[in-house]
C-alpha positions as CSV (number, residue, x, y, z in Angstrom):
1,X,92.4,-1.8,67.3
2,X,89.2,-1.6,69.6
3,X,89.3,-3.3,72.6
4,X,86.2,-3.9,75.3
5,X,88.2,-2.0,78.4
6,X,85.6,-1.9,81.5
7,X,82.9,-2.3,79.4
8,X,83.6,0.3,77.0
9,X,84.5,0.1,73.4
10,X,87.8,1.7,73.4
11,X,90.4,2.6,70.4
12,X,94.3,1.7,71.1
13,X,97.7,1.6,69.6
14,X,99.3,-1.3,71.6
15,X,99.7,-4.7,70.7
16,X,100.8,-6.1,74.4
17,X,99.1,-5.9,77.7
18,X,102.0,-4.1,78.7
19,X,102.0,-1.7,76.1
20,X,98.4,-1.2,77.2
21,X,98.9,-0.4,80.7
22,X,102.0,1.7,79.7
23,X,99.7,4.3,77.9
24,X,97.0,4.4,80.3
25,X,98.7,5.1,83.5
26,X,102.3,6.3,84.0
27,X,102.4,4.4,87.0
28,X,101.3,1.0,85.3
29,X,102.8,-0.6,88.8
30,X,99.4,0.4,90.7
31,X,97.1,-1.9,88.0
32,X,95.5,-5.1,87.8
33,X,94.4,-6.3,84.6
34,X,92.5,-9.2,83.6
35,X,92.7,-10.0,79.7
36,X,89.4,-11.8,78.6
37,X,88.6,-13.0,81.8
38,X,92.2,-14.7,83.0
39,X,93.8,-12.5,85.7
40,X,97.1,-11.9,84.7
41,X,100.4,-11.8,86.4
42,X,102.9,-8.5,86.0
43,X,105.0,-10.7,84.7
44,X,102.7,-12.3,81.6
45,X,102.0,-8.0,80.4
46,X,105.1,-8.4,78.1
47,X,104.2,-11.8,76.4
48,X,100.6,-11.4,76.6
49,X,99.4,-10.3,72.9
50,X,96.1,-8.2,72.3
51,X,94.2,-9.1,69.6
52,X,90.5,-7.4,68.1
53,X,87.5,-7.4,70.8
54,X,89.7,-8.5,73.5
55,X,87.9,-8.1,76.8
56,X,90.1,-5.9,79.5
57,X,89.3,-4.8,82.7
58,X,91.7,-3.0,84.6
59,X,91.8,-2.2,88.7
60,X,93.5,0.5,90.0
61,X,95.5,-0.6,93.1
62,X,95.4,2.0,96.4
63,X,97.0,1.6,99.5
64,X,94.8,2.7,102.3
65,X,93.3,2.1,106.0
């Protein structure tokens, strides 16, 4: 399915946020995702279906100072 991650048209095999965020970090703990423009909770990746044209965008998290 294509989804619109960060602007880009992008091809995926995952049908869950989680599943999403799985395959594009193995440290899926360090991002923030918003699924067409709702920012999601860690605990909503599971439940939270992806669907054709979705609109992603994903932060990666860095501690720092």
């Amino acid at each position: 399915m294509k989804l619109n991650i960060n602007g880009e048209i992008v091809e995926v095999e995952a049908t869950t946020v989680q599943e999403l965020a799985e395959k594009l970090t193995p440290a899926p703990q360090t991002l923030l995702i918003e699924h067409n423009l709702k920012a999601l909770l860690r605990s909503e990746w599971p439940e939270t279906a992806l669907s054709e044209g979705d609109r992603i965008e994903v932060l990666r998290v860095s501690a720092g100072g």
